[in-house]
C-alpha positions in Angstrom: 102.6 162.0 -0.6 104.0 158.6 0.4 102.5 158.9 4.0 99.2 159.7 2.8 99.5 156.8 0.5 100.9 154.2 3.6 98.2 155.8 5.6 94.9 155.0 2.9 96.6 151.7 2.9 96.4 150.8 6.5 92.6 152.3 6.7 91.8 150.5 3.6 93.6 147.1 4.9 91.5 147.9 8.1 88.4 148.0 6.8 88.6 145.0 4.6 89.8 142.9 7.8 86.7 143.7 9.5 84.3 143.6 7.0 85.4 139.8 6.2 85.2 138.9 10.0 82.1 135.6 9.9 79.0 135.3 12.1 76.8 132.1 13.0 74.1 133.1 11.1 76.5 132.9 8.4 76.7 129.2 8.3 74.1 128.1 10.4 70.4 129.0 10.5 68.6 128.1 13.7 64.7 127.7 14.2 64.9 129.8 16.9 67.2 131.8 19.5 65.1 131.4 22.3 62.8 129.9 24.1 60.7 130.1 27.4 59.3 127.4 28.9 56.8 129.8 31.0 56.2 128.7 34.9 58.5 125.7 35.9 58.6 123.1 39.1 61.6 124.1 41.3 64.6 121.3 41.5 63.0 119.5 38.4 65.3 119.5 35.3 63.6 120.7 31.9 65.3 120.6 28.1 64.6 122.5 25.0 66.9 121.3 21.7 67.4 124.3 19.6 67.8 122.9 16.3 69.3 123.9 13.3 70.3 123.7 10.0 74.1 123.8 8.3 73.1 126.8 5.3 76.7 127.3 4.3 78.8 125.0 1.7 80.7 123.0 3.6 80.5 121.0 6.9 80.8 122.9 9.9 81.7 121.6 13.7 80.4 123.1 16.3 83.5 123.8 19.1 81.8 124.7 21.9 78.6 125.9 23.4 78.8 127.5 26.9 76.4 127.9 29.4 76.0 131.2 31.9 76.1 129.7 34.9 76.2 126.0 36.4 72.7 125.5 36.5 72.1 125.2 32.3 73.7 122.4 30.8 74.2 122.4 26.9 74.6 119.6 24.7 75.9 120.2 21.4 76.7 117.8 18.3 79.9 116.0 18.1 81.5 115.8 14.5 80.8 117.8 11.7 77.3 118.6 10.3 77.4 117.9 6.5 75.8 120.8 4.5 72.7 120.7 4.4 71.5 118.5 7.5 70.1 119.8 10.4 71.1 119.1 14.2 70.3 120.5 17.7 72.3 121.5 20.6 70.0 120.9 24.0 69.9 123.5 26.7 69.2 121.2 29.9 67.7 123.6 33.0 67.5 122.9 36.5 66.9 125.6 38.9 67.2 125.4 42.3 66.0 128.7 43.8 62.5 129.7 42.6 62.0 133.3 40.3 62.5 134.5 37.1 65.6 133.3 35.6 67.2 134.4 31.9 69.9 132.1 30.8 72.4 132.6 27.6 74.4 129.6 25.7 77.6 130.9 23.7 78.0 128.9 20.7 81.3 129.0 18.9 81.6 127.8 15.5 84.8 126.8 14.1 86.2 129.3 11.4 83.3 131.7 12.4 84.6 134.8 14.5 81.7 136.1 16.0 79.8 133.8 18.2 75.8 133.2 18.5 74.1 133.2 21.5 70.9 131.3 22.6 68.2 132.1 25.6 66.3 130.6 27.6 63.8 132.1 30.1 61.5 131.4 32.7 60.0 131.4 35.8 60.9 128.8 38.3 57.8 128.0 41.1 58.1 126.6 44.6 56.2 122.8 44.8 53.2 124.6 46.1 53.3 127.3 44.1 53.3 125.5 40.8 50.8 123.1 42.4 48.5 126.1 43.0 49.4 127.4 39.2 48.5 124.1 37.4 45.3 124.1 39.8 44.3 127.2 38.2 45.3 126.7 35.0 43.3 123.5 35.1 40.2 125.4 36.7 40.4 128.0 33.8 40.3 125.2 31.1 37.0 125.4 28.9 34.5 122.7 29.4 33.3 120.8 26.1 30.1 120.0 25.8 29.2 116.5 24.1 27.2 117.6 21.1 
């Protein structure tokens, strides 16, 4: 009787750890989780700011936000975001070898366990590809007519 009662401890114990563990979304509410910025110059550095807002009842900091690879440079708040106000962290892009690229930022949140993750995608053009791109684009445009 006893180890069946030790064991329903532990299990119940268990469970409660894990059902208490925190997420981002928790605390934080962002506008959005990605973002692609579509056909892109080679070798010419684009930003997107994810922005968001502190939901939960106290201030939160954000500890880190980690990039995938060298080439995406985030930028996240220093301090602590009072409840309530919104900030951004900024996913900087520069790609050097042209083709489709799909880029993740970890954000860690202090006291939060489980971290969020943002995206960026894309497709990065040679010069005179994306020359030959915004020529088209431009080419497809509707004309107005002066009424």
């Amino acid at each position: 009787m006893k180890k069946v009662f030790l064991l329903t401890s532990i299990v119940f114990l268990s469970v409660s750890l894990f059902a208490q563990q925190k997420k981002a979304e928790d605390v934080v509410k962002f506008k959005e989780l990605a973002y692609d910025f579509g056909k892109i110059k080679q070798s010419v550095p684009v930003t997107h700011d994810f922005a968001f807002t502190n939901t939960s009842d106290a201030p939160v900091v954000i500890e880190s936000a980690v990039a995938s690879c060298g080439c995406t440079t985030p930028t996240k708040p220093e301090g602590a975001i009072a409840k309530g106000k919104n900030d951004k962290i900024t996913a900087g892009f520069n790609a050097v070898a042209p083709g489709p690229f799909n880029k993740t930022i970890t954000v860690k949140i202090a006291g939060v366990d489980v971290p969020l993750q943002l995206r960026i995608t894309g497709e990065v053009l040679t010069a005179d590809a994306y020359t030959k791109y915004e020529e088209e684009k431009a080419a497809a445009k509707p004309v107005k007519s002066g009424s």
